[in-house]
C-alpha positions in Angstrom: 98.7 87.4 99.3 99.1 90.8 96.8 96.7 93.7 97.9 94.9 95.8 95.4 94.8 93.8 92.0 92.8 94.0 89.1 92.7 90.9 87.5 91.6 89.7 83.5 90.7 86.3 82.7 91.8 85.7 78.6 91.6 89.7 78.0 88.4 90.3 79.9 88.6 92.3 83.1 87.3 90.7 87.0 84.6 92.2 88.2 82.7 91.1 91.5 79.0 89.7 90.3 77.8 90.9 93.9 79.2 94.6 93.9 80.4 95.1 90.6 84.4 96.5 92.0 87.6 95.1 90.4 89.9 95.5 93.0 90.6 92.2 94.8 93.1 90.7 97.1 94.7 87.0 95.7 95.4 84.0 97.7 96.7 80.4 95.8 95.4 77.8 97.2 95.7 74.1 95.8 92.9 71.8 94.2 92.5 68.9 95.2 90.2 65.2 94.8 89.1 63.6 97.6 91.0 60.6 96.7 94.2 62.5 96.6 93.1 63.2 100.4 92.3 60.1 101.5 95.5 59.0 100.3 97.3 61.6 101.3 98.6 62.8 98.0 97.4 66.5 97.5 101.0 67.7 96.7 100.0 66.2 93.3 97.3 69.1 92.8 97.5 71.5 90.9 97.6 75.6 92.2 94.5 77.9 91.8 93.7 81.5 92.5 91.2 83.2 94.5 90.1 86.5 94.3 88.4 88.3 97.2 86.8 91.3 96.5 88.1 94.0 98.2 84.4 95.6 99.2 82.4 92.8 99.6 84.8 90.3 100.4 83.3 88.2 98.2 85.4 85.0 96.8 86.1 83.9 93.1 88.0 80.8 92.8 89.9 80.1 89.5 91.5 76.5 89.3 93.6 77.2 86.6 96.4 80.1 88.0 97.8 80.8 84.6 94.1 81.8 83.3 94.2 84.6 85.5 96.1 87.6 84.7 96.9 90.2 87.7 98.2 93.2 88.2 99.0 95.9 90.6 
């Protein structure tokens, strides 16, 4: 998990819809169907990216990591 990012998605900076703030933590999480659950197959999926804003707390979820660009 990186603290304190700013993040753009192709050249156009993140910004929370609730509070407006572009700073965000990340987390990567994986996407998954429900038939790669049910037969157990979700290392197949692919990565994603959250962002959760840092006031609000408020959660973005980006299922393509390489869309979003982050940085420090």
């Amino acid at each position: 998990m990186a603290l304190n990012v700013k993040a753009t998605v192709e050249g156009r900076k993140v910004l929370c819809p609730i509070c407006s703030s572009d700073v965000f933590l990340t987390k990567e999480f994986l996407v998954t169907s429900t038939w790669m659950q049910a037969l157990d197959f979700e290392f197949f999926g692919r990565e994603g990216i959250m962002l959760i804003c840092k006031k609000c707390s408020h959660i973005q979820q980006f299922a393509n990591k390489g869309a979003v660009s982050v940085e420090e």
